[in-house]
N, C-alpha and C positions, 0 to 999 in steps of 0.2 A: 426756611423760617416762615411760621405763618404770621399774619397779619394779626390783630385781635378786634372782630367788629365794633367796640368801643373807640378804637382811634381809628377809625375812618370819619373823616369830614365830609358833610353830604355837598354834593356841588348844589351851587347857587342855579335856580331854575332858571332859563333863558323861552321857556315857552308861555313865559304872561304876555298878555296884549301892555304893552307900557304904550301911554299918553306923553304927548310931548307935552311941555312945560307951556302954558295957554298965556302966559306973562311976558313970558320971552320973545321978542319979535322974529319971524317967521326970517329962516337960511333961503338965499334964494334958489335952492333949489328945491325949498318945500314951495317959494313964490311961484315958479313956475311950473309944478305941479297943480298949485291950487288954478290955476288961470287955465294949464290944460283941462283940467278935469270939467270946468263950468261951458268948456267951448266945446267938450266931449258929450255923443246925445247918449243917456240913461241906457238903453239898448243900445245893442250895436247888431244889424241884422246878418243874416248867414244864407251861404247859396243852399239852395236847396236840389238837391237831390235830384236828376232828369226821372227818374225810378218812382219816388214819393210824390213828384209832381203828375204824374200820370192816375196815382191811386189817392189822391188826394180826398176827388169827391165819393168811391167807395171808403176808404177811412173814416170820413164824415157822417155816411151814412150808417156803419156799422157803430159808431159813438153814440149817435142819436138814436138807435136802437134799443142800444144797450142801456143809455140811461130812462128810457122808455120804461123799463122792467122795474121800475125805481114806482112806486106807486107813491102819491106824495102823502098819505097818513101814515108810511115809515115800512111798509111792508113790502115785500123784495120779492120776484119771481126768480132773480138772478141766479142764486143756487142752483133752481130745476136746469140749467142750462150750462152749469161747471162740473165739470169730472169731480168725484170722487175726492174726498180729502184737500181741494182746494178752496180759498174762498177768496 
């Protein structure tokens, strides 16, 4: 027996961002998220790499390089220096 697309009901979307209700006083467990988050710093830093720390100040210099080729009235040498079909 087949279905017939006309009685199929769409489900209800579950991937909107929903706001909580900003009247309603805060669950405490939104309390005590609100209270970690302000004691939480903006970044959180990351170890870095024994490998990346070693190449660090070549990486730096090949960036400052590279944006060297950056002429600042807008005009680019970077091209002459990329293979073929990349940009």
């Amino acid at each position: 027996m087949a279905i017939a697309h006309s009685s199929i009901q769409p489900l209800a979307s579950r991937s909107r961002n929903r706001t909580r209700n900003k009247w309603l006083p805060l669950s405490p467990t939104e309390q005590r998220a609100r209270a970690a988050s302000k004691s939480a710093p903006l970044l959180k830093a990351w170890r870095e790499h024994p490998t990346l720390r070693g190449l660090r100040d070549r990486l730096q210099l090949a960036f400052d390089c590279w944006n060297l080729l950056d002429a600042p009235d807008g005009t680019s040498r970077r091209s002459v220096y990329l293979p073929p079909g990349v940009k």
